[in-house]
C-alpha positions in Angstrom: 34.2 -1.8 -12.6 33.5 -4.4 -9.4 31.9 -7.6 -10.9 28.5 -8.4 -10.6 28.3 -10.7 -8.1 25.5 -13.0 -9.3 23.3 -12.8 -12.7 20.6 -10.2 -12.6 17.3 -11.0 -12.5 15.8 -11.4 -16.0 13.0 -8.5 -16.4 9.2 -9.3 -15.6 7.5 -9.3 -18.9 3.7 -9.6 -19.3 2.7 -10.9 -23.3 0.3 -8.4 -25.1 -2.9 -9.8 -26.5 -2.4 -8.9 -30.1 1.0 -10.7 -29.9 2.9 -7.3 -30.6 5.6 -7.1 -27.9 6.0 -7.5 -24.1 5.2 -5.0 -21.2 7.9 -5.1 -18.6 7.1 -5.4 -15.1 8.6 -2.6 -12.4 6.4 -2.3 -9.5 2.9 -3.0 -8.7 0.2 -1.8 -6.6 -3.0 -3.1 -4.9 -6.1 -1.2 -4.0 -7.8 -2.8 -1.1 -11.2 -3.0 -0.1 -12.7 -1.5 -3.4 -15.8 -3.2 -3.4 -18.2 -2.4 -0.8 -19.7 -6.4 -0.9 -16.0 -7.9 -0.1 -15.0 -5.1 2.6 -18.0 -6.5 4.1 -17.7 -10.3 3.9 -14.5 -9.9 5.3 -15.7 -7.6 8.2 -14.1 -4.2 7.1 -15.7 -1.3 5.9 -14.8 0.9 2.5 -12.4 4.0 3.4 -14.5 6.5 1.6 -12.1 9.1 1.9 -9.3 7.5 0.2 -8.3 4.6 -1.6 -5.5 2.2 0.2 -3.0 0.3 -1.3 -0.6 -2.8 -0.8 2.4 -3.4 -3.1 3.8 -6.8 -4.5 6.9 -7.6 -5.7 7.6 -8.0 -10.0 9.4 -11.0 -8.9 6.0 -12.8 -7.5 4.2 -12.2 -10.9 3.5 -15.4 -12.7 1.9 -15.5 -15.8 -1.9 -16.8 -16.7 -1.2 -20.8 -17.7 0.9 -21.2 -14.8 1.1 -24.1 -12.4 2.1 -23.4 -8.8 2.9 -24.8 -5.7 0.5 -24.6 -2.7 2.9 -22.3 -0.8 4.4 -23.1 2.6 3.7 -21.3 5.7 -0.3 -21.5 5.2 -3.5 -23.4 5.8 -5.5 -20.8 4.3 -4.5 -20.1 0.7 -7.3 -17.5 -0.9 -8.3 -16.5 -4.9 -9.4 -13.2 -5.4 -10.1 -11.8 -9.1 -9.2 -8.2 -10.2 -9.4 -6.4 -12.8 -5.5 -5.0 -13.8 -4.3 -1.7 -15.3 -1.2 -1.1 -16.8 0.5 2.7 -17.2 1.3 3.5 -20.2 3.2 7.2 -19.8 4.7 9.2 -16.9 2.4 10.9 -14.4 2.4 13.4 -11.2 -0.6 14.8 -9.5 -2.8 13.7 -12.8 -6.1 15.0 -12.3 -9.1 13.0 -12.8 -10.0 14.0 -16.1 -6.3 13.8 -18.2 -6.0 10.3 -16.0 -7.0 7.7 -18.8 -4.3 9.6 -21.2 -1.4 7.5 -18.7 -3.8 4.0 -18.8 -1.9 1.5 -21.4 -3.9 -1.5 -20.9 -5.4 -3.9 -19.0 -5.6 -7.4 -17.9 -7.5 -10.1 -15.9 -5.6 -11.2 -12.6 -5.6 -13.5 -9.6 -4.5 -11.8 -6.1 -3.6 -14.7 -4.7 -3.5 -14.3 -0.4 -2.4 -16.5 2.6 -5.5 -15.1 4.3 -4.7 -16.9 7.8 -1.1 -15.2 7.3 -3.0 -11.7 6.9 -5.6 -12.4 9.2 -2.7 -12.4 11.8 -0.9 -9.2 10.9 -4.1 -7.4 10.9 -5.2 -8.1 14.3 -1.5 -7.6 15.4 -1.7 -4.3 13.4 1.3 -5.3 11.3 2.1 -5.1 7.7 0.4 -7.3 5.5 3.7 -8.5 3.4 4.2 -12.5 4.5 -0.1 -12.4 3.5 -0.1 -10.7 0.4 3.9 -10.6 -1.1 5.0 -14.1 -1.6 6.2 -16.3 -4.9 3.1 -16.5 -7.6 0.7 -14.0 -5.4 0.0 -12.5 -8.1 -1.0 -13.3 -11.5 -2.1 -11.7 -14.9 -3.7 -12.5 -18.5 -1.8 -11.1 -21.3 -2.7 -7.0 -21.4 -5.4 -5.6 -24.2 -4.4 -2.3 -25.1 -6.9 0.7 -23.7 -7.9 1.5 -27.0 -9.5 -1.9 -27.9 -10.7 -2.7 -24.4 -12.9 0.8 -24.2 -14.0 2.4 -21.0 -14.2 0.1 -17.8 -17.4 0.0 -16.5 -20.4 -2.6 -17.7 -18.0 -5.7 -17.9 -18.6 -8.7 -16.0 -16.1 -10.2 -13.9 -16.2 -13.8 -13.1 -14.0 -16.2 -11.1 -14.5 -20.2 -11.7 -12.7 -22.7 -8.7 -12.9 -25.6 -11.0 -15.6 -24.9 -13.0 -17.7 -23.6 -10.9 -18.5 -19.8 -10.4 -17.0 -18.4 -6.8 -17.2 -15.0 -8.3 -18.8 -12.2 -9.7 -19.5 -8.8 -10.4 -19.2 -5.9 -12.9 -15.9 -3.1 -12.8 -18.8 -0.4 -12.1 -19.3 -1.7 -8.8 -15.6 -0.8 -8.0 -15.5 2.1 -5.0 -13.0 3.6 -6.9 -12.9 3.9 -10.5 -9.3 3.9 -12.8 -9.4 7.3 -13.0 -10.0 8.4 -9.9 -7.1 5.4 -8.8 -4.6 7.1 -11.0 -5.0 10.4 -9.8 -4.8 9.2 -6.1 -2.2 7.0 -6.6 -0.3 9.8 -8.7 -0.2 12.3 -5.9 1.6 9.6 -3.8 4.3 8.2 -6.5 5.1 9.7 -9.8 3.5 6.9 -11.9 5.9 5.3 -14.8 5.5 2.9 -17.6 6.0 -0.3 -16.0 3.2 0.1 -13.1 0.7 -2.8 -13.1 -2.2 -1.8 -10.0 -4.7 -4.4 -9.3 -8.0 -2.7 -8.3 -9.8 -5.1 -5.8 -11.9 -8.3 -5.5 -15.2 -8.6 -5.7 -17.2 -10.8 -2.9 -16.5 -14.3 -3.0 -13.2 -14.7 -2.6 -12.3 -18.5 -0.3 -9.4 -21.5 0.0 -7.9 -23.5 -2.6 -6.6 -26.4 -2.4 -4.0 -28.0 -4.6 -5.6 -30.2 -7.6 -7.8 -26.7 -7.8 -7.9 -25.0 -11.0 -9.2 -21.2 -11.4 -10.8 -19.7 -14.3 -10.5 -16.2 -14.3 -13.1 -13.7 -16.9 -13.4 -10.0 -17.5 -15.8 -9.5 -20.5 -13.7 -7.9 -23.3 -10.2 -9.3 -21.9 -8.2 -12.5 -22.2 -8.4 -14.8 -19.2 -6.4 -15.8 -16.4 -6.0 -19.3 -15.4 -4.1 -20.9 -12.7 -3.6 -24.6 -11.2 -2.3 -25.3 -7.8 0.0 -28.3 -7.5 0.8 -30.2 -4.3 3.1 -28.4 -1.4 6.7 -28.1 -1.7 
């Protein structure tokens, strides 16, 4: 057998809430635009035909606690707060109503952007990666199981830049709801445990600056919180 070159990396795991175990990280996916009030403040318009997504790496996942670096190669670094679900069994082609039986659990995150970085590859029509895929982009609360969290909907969700509220809604305002994102999603990749999809900002989303500290909420869930340190 040819050696291994290097170490492997060691596997992405998020903490569960009641302390029980770990969820490993494989892949994760991004809805965009899935709430009408953010397409608009950032001049877009909801695809009502479809949900779109965006991936980021399990490598760029930092946990809730964390303190990052401001990161290089931006003047423009944005919060945005989501609401996180975690797949929990195998799924093809899931239709809408069997699509909570694949949910595991969910989180609160922080899709963390170099706006100015995505701002160019949009009007260039390029990929978003260097804007949205980058070291700490995005990061997650410990998961509540789906059982104990009940059905999204009526909870708040609330972002703080140092105490002070950037951002809120409630889930029900999303476009698309978790099922209907799981049975999308599902006729585009067979779904696996491991999946973490981020489901979209609400309005409000801006620049931090390092010294800032967020404060992430989603009523029924354990919060996120993150602290930007000064450029590398």
């Amino acid at each position: 057998m040819t050696d291994i070159l290097f170490p492997p990396p060691a596997p992405v795991l998020v903490p569960l809430r009641d302390g029980a175990g770990f969820y490993p990280v494989s892949r994760i996916f991004c809805v965009g635009r899935n709430y009408a009030d953010h397409a608009r403040e950032m001049g877009g318009e909801v695809d009502r035909e479809a949900p779109f997504y965006f991936t980021k790496s399990p490598a760029h996942l930092t946990l809730s606690g964390a303190t990052v670096a401001y990161p290089p190669g931006t003047e423009d670094f944005h919060h945005e707060m989501e609401f996180v679900f975690a797949i929990g069994t195998e799924g093809f082609r899931v239709p809408v109503a069997r699509a909570m039986d694949h949910v595991f659990g969910y989180a609160a995150g922080l899709d963390m952007t170099r706006r100015d970085l995505q701002a160019a590859a949009k009007d260039k029509r390029r990929p978003w990666d260097t804007g949205k895929d980058f070291e700490n982009a995005a990061v997650i609360g410990p998961l509540t199981r789906a059982a104990e969290f009940g059905a999204p909907g009526p909870q708040a969700i609330t972002l703080l830049l140092n105490a002070e509220p950037v951002q809120r809604s409630h889930l029900s305002e999303m476009v698309w709801s978790v099922p209907e994102i799981v049975a999308h999603l599902s006729t585009l990749y067979h779904l696996r445990p491991g999946d973490l999809i981020y489901t979209g900002t609400p309005a409000g989303v801006g620049p931090v600056a390092p010294g800032d500290r967020l404060h992430g909420e989603i009523d029924g869930l354990a919060p996120v919180d993150l602290t930007i340190a000064s450029a590398e």
